[in-house]
DRENNUSE-299513 format. One line per 5 residues: number of its first residue (from 1); their letters; for each residue x, y, z of N, C-alpha, C. Coordinates in steps of 0.1 Angstrom, whole numbers, plus 5000, padded with zeros to 4 digits. Atoms other than C-alpha are relative to their C-alpha. Example, Ala and Ser with C-alpha at 12.3 -4.5 7.8 and 13.67 -1.06 7.14 Angstrom:
<nodes>
1 = AS = 5009,4988,5000,5123,4955,5078,5009,5012,5000; 4991,4989,5000,5137,4989,5071,4992,5011,5008
</nodes>
This chain:
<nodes>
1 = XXXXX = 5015,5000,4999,7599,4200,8240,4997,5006,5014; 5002,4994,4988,7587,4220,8267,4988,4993,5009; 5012,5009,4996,7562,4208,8294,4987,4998,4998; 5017,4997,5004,7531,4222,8280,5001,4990,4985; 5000,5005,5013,7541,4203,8251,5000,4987,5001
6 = XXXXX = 5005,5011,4998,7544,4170,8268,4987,4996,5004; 5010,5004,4997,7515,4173,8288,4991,4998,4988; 5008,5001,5012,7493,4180,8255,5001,4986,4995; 4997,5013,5007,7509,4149,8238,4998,4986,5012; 5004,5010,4992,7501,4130,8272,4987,4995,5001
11 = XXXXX = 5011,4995,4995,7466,4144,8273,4996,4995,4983; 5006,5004,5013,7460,4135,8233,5001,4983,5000; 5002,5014,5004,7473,4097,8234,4994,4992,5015; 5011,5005,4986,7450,4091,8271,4986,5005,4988; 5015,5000,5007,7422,4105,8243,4999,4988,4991
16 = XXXXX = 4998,5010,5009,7436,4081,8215,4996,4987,5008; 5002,5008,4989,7437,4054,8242,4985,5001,5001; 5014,5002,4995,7402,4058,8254,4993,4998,4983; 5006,5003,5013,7391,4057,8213,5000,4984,4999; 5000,5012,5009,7407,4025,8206,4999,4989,5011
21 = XXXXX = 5002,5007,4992,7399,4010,8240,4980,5000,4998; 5014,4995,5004,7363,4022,8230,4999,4988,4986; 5000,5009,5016,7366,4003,8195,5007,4989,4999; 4998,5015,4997,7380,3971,8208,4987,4998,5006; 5011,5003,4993,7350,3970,8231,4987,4999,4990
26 = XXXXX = 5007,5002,5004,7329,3977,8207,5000,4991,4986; 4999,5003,5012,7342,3961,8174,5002,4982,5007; 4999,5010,4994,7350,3929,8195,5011,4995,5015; 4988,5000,4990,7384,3922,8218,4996,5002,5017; 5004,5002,4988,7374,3927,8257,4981,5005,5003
31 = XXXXX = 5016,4997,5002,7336,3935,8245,4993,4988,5002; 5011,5010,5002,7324,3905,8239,4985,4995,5008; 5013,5009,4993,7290,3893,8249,5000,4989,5005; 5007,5017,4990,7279,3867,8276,4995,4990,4984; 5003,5008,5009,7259,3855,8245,5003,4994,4989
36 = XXXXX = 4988,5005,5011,7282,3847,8222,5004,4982,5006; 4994,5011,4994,7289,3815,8250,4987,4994,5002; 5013,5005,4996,7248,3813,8254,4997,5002,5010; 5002,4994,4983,7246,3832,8285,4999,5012,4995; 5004,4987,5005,7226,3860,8279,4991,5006,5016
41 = XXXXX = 5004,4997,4984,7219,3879,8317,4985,5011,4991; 5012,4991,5007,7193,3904,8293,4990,4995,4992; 5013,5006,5006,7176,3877,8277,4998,4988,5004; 5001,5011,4987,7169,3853,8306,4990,4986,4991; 5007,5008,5003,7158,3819,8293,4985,4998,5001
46 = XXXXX = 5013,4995,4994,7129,3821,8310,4986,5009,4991; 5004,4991,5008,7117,3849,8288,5002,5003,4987; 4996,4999,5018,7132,3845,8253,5004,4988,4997; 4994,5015,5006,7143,3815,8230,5008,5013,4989; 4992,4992,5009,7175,3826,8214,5004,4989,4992
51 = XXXXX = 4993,5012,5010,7196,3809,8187,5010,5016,4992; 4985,4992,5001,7234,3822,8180,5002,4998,4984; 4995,5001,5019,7245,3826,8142,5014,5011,4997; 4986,4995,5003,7284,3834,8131,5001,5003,4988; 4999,5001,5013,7293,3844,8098,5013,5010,4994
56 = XXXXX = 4991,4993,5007,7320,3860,8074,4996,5015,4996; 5011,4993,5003,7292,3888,8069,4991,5005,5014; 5012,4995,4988,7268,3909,8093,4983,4989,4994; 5017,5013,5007,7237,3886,8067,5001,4990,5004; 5004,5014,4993,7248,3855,8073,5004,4998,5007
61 = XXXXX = 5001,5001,4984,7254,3855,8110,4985,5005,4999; 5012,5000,4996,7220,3871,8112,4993,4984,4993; 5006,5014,5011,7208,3842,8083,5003,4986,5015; 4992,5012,4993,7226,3816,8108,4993,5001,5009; 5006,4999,4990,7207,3829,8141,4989,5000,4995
66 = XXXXX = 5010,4997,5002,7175,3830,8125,5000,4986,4997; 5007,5013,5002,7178,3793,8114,5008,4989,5007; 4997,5009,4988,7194,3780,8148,4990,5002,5008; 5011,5003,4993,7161,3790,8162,4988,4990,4990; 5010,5008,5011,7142,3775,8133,4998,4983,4999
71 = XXXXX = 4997,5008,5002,7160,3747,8138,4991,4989,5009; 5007,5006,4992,7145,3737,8171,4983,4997,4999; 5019,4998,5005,7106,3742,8160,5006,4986,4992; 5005,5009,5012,7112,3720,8126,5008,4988,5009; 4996,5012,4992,7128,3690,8153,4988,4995,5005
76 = XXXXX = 5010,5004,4994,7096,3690,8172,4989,4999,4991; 5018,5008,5008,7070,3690,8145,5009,4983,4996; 4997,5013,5009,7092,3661,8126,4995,4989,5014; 5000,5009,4995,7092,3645,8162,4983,4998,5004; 5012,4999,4998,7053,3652,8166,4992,4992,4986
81 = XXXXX = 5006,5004,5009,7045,3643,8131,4994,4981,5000; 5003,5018,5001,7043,3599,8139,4983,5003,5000; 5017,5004,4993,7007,3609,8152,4990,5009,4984; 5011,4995,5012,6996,3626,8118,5001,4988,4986; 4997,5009,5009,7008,3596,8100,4991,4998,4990
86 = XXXXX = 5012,5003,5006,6974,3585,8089,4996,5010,4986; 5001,4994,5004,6968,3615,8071,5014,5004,4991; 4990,5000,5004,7005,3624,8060,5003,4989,4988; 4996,5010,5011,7008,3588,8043,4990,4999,4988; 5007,4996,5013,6975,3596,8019,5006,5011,4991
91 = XXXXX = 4990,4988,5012,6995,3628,8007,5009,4997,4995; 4986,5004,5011,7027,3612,8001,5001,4992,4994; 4999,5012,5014,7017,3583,7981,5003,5011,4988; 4994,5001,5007,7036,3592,7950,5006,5011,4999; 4994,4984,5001,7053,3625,7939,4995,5013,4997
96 = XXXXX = 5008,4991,5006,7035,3655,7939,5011,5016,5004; 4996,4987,4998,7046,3692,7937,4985,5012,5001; 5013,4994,4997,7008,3705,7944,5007,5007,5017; 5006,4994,4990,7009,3735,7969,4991,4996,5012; 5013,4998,4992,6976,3718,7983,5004,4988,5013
101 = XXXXX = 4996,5009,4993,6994,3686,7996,5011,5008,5011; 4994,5003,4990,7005,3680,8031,5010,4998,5005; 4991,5011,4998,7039,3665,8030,5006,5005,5014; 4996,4999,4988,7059,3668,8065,5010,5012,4997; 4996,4992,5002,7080,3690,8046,4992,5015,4997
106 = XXXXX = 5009,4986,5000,7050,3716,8039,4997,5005,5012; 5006,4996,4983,7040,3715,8074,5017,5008,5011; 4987,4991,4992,7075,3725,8088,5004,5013,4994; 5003,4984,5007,7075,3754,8063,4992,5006,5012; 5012,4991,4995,7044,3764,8074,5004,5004,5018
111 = XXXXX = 5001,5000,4984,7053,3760,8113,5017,5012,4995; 4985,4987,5002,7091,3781,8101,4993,5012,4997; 5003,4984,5005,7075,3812,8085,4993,5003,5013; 5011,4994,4992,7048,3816,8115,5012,5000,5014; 4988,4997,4991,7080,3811,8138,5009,5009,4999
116 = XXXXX = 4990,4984,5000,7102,3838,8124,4994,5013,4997; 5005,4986,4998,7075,3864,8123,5002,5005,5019; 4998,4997,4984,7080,3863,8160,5013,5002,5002; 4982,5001,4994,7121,3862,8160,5002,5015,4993; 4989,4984,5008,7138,3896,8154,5018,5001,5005
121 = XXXXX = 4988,5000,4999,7174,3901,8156,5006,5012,5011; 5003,4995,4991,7182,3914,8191,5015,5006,5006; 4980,4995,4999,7224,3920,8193,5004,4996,4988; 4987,5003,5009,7253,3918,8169,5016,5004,5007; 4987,4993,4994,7289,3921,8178,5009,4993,4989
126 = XXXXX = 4988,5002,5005,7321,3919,8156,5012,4996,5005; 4984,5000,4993,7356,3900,8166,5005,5002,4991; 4986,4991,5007,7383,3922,8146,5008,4986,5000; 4989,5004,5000,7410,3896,8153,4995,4982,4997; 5005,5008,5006,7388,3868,8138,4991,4996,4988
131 = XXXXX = 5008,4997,5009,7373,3882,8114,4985,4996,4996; 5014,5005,5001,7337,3872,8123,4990,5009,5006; 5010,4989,4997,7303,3887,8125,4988,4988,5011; 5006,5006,4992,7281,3873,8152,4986,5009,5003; 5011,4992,5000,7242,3876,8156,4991,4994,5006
136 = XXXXX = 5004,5009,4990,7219,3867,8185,4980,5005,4995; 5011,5003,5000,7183,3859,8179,4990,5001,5009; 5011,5003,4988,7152,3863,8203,4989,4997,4996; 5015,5004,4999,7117,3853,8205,4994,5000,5013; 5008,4994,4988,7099,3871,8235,4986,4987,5001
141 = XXXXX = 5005,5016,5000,7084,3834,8246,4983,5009,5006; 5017,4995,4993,7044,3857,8262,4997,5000,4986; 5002,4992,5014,7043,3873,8228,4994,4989,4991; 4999,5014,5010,7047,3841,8207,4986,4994,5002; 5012,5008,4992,7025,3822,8230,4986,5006,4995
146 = XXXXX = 5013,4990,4996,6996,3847,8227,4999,5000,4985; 5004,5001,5013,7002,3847,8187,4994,4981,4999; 5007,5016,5008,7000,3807,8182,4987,4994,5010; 5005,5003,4998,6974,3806,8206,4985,5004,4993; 5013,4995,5010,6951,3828,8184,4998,4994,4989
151 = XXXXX = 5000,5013,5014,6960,3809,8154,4991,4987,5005; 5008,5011,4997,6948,3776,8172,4985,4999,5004; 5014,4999,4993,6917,3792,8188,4991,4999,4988; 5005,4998,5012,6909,3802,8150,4997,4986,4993; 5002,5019,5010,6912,3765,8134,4993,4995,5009
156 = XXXXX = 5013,5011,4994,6896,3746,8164,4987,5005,4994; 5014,4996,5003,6868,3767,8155,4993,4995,4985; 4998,5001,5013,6872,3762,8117,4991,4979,5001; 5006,5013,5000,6873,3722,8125,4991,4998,5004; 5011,5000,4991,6846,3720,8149,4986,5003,4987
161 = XXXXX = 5008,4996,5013,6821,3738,8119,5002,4987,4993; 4999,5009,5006,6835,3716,8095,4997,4985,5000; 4999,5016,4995,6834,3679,8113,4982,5004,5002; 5012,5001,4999,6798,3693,8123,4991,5002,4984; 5010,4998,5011,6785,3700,8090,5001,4986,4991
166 = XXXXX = 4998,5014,5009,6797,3666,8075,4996,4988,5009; 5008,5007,4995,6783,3649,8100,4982,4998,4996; 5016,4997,5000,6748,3666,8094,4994,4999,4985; 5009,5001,5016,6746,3668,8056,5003,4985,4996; 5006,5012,5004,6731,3643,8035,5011,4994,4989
171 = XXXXX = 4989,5000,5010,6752,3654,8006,5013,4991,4999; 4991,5010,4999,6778,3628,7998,5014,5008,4998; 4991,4985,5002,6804,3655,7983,5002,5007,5012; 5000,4994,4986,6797,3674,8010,5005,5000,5010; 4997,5005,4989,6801,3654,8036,5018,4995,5000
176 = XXXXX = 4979,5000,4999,6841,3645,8022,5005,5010,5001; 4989,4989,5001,6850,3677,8017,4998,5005,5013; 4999,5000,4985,6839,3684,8053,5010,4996,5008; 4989,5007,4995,6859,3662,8063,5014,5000,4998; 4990,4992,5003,6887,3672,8046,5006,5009,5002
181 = XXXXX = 4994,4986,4991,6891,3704,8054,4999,5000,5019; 4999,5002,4986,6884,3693,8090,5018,4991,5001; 4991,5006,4998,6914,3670,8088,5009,5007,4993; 4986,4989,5001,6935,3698,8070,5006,5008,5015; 4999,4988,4993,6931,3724,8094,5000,4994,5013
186 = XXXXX = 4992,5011,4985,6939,3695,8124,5012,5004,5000; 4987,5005,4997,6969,3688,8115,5006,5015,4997; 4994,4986,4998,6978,3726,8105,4999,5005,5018; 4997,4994,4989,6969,3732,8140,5008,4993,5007; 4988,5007,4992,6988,3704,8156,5014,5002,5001
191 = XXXXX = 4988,4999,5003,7018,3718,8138,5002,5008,5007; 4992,4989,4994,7015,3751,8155,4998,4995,5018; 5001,5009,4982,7007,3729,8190,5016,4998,5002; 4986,5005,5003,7041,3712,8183,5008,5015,5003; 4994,4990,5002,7055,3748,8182,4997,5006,5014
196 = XXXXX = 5003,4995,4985,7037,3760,8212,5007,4991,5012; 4993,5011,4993,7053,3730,8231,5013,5004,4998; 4983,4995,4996,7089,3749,8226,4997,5006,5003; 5004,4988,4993,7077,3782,8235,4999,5000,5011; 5006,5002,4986,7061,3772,8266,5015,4996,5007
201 = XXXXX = 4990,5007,4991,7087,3765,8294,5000,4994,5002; 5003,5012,4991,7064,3740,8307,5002,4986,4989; 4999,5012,5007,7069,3719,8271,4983,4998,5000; 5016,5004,5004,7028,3715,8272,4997,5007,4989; 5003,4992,5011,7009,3722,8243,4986,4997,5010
206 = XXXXX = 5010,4998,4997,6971,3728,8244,4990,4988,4994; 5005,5017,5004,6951,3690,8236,4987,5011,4990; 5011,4995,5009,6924,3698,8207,4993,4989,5006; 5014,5012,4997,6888,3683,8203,5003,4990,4992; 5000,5013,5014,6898,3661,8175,5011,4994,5002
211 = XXXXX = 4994,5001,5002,6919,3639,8167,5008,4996,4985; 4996,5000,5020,6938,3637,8129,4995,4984,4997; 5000,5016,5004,6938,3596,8132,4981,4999,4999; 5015,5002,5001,6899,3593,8142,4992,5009,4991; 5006,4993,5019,6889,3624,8113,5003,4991,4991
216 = XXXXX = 4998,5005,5011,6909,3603,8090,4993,4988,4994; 5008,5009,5001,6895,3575,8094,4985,4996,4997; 5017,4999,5004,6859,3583,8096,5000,5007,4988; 5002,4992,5013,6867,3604,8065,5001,4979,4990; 4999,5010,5012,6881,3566,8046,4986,4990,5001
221 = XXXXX = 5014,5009,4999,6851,3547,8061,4991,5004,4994; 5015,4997,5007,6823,3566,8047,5009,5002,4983; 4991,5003,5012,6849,3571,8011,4999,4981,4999; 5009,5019,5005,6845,3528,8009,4992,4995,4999; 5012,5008,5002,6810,3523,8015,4997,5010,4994
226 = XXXXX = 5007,4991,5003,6798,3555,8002,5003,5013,4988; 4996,4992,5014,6816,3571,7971,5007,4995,4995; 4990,5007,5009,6830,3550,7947,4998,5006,4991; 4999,4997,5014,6846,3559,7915,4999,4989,4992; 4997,5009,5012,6843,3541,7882,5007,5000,4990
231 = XXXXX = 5001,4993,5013,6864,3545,7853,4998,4985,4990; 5008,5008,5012,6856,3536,7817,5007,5006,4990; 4995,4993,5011,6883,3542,7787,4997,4994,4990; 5002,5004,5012,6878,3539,7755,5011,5004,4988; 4990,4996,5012,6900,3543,7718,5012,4995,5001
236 = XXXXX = 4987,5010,5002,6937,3532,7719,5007,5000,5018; 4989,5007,4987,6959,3519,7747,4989,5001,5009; 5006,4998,4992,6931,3516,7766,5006,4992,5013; 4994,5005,4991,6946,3489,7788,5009,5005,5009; 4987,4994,4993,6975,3505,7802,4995,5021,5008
241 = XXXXX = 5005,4989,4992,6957,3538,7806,4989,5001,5008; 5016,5002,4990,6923,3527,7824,5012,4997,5015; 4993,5007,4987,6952,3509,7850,5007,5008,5007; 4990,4992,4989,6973,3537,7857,4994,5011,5006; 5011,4992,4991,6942,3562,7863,4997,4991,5010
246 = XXXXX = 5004,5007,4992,6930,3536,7886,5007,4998,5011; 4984,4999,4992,6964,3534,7905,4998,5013,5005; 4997,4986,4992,6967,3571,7909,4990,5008,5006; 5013,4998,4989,6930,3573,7922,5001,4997,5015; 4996,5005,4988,6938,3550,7946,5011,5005,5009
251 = XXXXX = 4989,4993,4990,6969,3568,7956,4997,5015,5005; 5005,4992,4991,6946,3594,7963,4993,5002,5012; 5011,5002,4993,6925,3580,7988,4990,4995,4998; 5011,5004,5006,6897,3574,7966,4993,4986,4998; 5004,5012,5000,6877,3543,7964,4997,4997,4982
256 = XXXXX = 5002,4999,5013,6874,3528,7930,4996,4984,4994; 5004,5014,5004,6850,3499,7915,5009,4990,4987; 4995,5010,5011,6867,3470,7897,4996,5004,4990; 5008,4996,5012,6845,3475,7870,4987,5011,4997; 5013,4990,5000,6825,3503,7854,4987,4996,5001
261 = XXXXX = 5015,5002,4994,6788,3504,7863,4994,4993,4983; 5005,5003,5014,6764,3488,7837,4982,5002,5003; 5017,4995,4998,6727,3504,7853,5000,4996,5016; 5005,5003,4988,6709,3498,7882,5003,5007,5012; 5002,4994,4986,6708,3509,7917,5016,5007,5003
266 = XXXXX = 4986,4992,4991,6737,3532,7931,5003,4996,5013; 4996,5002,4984,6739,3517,7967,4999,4985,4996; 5001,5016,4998,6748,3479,7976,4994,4996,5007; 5010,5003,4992,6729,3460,7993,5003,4985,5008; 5003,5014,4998,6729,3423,8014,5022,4999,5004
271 = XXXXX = 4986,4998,4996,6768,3434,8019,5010,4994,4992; 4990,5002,5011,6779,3438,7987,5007,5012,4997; 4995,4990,4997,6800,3464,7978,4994,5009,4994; 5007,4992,5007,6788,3496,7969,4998,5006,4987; 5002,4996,5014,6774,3508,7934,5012,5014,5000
276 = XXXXX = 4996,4984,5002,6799,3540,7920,4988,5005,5000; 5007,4986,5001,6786,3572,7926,5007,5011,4984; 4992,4988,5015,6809,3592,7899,5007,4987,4991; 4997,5005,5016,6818,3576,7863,5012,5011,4993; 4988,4994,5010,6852,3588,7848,4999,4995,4988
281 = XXXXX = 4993,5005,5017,6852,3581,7813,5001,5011,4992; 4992,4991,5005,6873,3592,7790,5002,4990,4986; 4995,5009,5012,6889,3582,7753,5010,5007,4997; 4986,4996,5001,6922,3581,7742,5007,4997,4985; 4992,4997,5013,6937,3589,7708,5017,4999,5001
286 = XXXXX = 4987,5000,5003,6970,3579,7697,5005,4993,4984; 4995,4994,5016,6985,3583,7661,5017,5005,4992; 4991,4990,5005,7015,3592,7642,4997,5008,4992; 5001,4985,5008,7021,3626,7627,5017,5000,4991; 4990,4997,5012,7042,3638,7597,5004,5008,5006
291 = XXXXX = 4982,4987,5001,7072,3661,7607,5007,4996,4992; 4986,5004,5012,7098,3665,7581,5011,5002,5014; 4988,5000,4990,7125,3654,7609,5004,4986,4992; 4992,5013,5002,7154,3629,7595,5008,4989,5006; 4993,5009,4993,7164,3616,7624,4990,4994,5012
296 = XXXXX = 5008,5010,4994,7131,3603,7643,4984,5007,4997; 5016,5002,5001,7093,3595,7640,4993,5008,5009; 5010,4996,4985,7067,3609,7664,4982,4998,4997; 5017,5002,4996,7031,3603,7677,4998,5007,5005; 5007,4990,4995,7011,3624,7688,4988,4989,5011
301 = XXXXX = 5005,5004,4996,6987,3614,7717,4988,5009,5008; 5011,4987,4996,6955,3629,7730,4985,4993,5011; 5013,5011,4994,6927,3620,7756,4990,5011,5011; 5007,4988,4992,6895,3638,7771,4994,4990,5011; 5003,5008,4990,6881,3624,7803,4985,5014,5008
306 = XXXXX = 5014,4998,4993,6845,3634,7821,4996,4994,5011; 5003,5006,4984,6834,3631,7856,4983,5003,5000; 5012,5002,5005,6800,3620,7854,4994,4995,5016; 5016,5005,4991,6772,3615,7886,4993,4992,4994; 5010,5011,5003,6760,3584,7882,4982,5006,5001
311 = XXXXX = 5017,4999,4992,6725,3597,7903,4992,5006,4989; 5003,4991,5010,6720,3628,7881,5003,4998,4986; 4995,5001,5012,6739,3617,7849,5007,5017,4994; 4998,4987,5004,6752,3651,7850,5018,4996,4999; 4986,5002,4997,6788,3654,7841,5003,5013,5010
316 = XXXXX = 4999,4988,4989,6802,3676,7870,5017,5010,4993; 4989,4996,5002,6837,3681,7857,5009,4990,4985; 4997,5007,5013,6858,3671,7823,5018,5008,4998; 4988,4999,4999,6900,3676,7816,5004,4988,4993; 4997,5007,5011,6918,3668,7788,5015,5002,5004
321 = XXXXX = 4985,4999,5002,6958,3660,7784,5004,4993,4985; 4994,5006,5015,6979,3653,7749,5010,5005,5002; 4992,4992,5009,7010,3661,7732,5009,4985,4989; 4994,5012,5011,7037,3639,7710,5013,5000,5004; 4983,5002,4996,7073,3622,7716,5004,4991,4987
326 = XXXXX = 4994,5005,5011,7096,3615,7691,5012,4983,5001; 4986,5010,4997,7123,3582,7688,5001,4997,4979; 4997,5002,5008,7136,3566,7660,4996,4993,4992; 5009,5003,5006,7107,3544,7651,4986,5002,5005; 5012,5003,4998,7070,3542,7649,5002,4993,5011
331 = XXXXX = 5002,5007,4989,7072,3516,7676,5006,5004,5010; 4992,4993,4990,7094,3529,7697,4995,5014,5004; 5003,4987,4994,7081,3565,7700,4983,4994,5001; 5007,5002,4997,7048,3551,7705,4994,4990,5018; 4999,5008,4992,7061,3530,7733,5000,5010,5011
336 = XXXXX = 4995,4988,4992,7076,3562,7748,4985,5010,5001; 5016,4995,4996,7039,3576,7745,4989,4993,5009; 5013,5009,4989,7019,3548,7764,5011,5004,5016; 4996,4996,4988,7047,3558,7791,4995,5011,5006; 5004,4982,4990,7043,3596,7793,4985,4999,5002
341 = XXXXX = 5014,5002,5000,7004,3586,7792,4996,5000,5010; 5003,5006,4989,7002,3566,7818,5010,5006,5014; 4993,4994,4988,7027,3591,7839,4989,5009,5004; 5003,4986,4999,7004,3619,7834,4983,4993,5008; 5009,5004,4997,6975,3598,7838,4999,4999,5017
346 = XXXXX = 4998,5008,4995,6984,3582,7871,5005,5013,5013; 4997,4986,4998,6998,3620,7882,4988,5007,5000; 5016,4986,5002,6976,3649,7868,4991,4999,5001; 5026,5003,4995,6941,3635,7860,5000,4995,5011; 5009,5007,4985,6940,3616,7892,5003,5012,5005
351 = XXXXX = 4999,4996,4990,6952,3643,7911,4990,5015,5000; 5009,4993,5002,6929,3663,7896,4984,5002,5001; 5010,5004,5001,6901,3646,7896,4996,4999,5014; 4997,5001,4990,6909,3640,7934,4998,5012,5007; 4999,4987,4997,6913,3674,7938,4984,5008,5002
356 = XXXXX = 5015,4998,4999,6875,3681,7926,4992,4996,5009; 5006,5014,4991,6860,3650,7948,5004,5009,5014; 4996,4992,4983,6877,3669,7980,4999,5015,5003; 5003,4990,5002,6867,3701,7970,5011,5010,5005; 4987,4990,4999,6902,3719,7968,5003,5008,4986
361 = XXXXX = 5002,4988,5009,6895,3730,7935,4993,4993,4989; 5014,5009,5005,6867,3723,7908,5010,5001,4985; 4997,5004,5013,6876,3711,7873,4989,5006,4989; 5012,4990,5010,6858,3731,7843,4990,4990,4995; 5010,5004,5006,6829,3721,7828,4999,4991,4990
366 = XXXXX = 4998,5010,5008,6841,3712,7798,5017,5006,4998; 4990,4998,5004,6877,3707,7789,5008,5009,4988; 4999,4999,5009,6897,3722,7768,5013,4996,4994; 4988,5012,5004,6917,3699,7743,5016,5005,4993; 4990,4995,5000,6952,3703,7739,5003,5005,4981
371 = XXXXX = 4997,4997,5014,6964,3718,7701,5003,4984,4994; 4998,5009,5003,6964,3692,7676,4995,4989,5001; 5007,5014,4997,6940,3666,7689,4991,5000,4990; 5010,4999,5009,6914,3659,7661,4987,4999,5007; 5011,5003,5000,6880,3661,7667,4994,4990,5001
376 = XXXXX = 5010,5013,5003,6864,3637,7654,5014,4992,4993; 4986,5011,5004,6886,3599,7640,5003,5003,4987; 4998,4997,5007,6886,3619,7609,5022,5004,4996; 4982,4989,5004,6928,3622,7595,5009,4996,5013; 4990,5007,4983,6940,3599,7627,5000,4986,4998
381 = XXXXX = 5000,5019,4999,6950,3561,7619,5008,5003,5015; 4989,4999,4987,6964,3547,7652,5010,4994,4996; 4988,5005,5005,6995,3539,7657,5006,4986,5002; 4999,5019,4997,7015,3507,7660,4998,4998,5013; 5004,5005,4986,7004,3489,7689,5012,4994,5007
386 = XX = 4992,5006,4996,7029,3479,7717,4995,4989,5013; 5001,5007,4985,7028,3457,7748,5009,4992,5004
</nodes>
């Protein structure tokens, strides 16, 4: 080999060399990042909220940093939430899957999604001889600040309207749903407070005019002297389904008289309790039906219900539920009907009905009844009675 032919071959593996000293550095091996240990000299605490995420994958190392920052937000609402209690514990009485409800789990959603419009994914680095993908997180803590402070400036304003207008109207309706939406759009704001209190350096959030316990409150005070429900069922099982609408009113918040109204004055007087304002009644069909099935019976069950203004006698709203469950006898699938009745009862229509009353969303005019329910008691014996 002559010298020009070493040099070249000295001068090609000093290029090779500088490649694979280049692609350790950069693929992982003497590259690594400060931040990888949580020492990031380019994203000075001070000025960013990071959160580190590893993974088998370039996705979920990013997935993993995106919900090591998430993680810290949904700690501080959960630890902020004791003070929404008031409010929190009217939403979670029993089990709902409604959108409209509050639960501590909707509010940490809500506070996660408005937190990772702010986070973007700010490095990545690969260690080769570990075979892991690593991915660092930021949140430019001015930026943030300056978003959840507009959000909050927007709802104070929102409440403020609201708590004032249900102060001032006469309207009885009115004046709950006021209230309502004033003590929604609290505690949505408190959540992004809670949020602002990590952001900030200083840990302070921004104090509102309101507070969730004293809305809630003045919301249930004027709800016990001042809007009571009544209900009034009629047709079969009435017992068991007047009791579990009555139950799942009450697990709405709602006030609700022992007994339906029978005339007279709508307000109490001498410090008795107050007359209802709204009249639920409803009637309830239950029957068995002929299917050619050889291995069980079934009933069919059906019931329409009306929300009626005592003052006006107007009905304002009306919602029907039915269907049929089969067993092995008449008594028995009829048994299994006064259940699912009084689930749906005690569930849906109240929360429905609840729903109207708070004005989160209005109930039709008139119902419409599910297939199969008769008309009129024409072609419907009831069925065997249980208890």
């Amino acid at each position: 080999m002559t010298g020009r032919d070493k040099r070249l071959r000295r001068g090609a593996g000093c290029v090779l060399g500088c490649f694979i000293l280049a692609g350790c550095s950069w693929f992982g091996g003497q590259g690594k990042p400060a931040w990888i240990d949580g020492v990031s000299p380019e994203y000075p605490p001070a000025q960013y909220l990071t959160g580190v995420g590893q993974g088998d994958n370039r996705a979920v190392a990013e997935d993993q940093a995106y919900a090591s920052l998430a993680r810290i937000f949904k700690a501080e609402v959960s630890a902020q939430s004791k003070d929404w209690e008031s409010y929190l514990v009217i939403e979670q009485r029993g089990q709902s899957r409604d959108e409209r409800r509050l639960t501590l789990d909707n509010l940490t959603r809500v506070s996660t999604d408005k937190v990772l419009e702010n986070v973007k994914i700010v490095d990545r680095w690969y260690d080769p001889r570990k075979g892991l993908h690593y991915a660092l997180a930021g949140m430019n803590r001015p930026q943030a600040e300056a978003a959840f402070a507009e959000r909050m400036t927007e709802l104070d304003r929102s409440v403020q309207s609201d708590v004032e207008e249900a102060r001032r109207t006469s309207d009885k309706l009115a004046k709950v749903r006021g209230f309502r939406r004033a003590v929604r759009n609290l505690v949505l704001r408190e959540t992004y407070n809670a949020d602002l209190r990590v952001i900030r350096p200083s840990g302070q959030g921004t104090a509102a005019p309101y507070r969730v316990q004293e809305l809630t409150r003045e919301l249930e005070e004027f709800l016990s002297s001042n809007l009571v429900l009544a209900v009034s069922v009629t047709g079969d099982q009435v017992e068991p389904v007047q009791r579990a609408l009555t139950e799942g009113l009450l697990k709405e918040g709602l006030q609700v008289a022992s007994r339906p109204p029978e005339g007279g004055p709508r307000t109490g007087g001498n410090g008795a309790p107050a007359a209802p304002e709204l009249l639920i009644r409803g009637m309830v069909r239950v029957w068995p039906v002929d299917i050619r099935d050889p291995q069980f019976t079934y009933v069919r069950w059906c019931s329409d219900f009306e929300v009626v203004d005592l003052t006006t006698q107007r009905v304002v709203g009306a919602i029907s539920k039915g269907g049929k469950e089969g067993h092995l006898s008449e008594r028995e699938a009829t048994a299994k009907v006064v259940r699912v009745m009084q689930q749906d009862m005690s569930s849906d229509v109240a929360k429905a009905i609840a729903a109207h009353v708070y004005g989160e969303s209005e109930l039709p005019a008139e119902a419409v009844r599910p297939a199969g329910c008769p008309r009129d008691g024409s072609g419907a014996k009831p069925a065997t009675a249980t208890h």
